[in-house]
Steps between C-alpha positions, in 0.01 A plus 500: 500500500482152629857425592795659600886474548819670654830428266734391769731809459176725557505729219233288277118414596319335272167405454270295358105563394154373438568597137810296454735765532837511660645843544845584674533795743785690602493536898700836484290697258153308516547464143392182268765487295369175309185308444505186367154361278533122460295372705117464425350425833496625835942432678462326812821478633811754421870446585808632453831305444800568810683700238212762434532474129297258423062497640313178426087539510279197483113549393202342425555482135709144558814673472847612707701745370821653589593856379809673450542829687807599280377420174184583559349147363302206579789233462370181631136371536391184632242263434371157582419219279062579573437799577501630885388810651761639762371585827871611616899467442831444706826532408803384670800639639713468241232605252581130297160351550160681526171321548089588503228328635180449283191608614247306284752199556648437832866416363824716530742527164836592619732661134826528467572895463801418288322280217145575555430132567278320711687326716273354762128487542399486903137288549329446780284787628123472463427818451599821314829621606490811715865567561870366464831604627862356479716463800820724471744236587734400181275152466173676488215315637166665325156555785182510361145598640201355323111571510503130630618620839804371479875597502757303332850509477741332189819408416531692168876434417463115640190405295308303776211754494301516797710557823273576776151574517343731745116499577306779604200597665324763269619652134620802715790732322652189337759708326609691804584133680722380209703828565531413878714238435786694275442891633 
């Protein structure tokens, strides 16, 4: 295991392996109760939507996927027009949007969960992406932490991109300083 994840309500952790697995555990039994194959790379970042239905996993093998907890099913993947591979995922508040950031390309791709579009793509870092977060206000701003030591912050829903940029003084925990600002 390489990643983990609460489900908001508590009941579900899921994780997410070197061997491109995502399995789905119930908290009050310590029971998987679902494993889920697609992937064919290592997941590097695991998430669940606000409703606990729904966990998204990005990976290595250039693609996002969202699975349904009900149904048992990957329902929605996402791609980009070259191919990327994910270094970590964010999804907002309201579960409408959910965004990676490539490692072996220093760009964020922000979906639509809805359509399964790509709605934005975020440039600007000059390194791999390390780690990204959205605020949880209602107009989300998106942090990210790069290998290129520094932090940015965007306007997601405005479509000016780059917001802010922070520098820093060493690579140091990049993705623990893009959760400072929103936990």
């Amino acid at each position: 295991m390489s990643q983990l994840a609460y489900s908001p309500s508590g009941l579900y952790l899921a994780s997410g392996g070197e061997d491109g697995k995502v399995k789905v555990w119930n908290t009050l039994n310590g029971q998987c109760f679902v494993t889920f194959n697609e992937h064919n790379a290592p997941v590097t970042g695991i998430k669940f939507k606000s409703n606990s239905q729904v966990v998204c996993s990005s990976s290595l093998d250039g693609t996002v996927r969202a699975f349904d907890l009900n149904r048992y099913r990957n329902f929605r993947t996402f791609t980009t027009p070259q191919p990327v591979q994910f270094s970590c995922l964010a999804l907002d508040s309201s579960g409408e949007l959910i965004a990676a950031g490539g490692f072996d390309v220093f760009d964020i791709f922000v979906w639509s969960m809805q359509t399964g579009h790509l709605v934005q793509t975020l440039s600007g870092h000059e390194g791999p992406i390390s780690g990204i977060s959205f605020s949880p206000s209602l107009n989300p701003v998106l942090a990210s932490g790069s290998w290129d030591k520094t932090c940015r912050t965007w306007d997601v829903f405005e479509g000016k991109g780059s917001r802010e940029t922070y520098l820093l003084n060493s690579d140091g925990n990049l993705y623990s300083l893009v959760h400072l600002f929103y936990f």
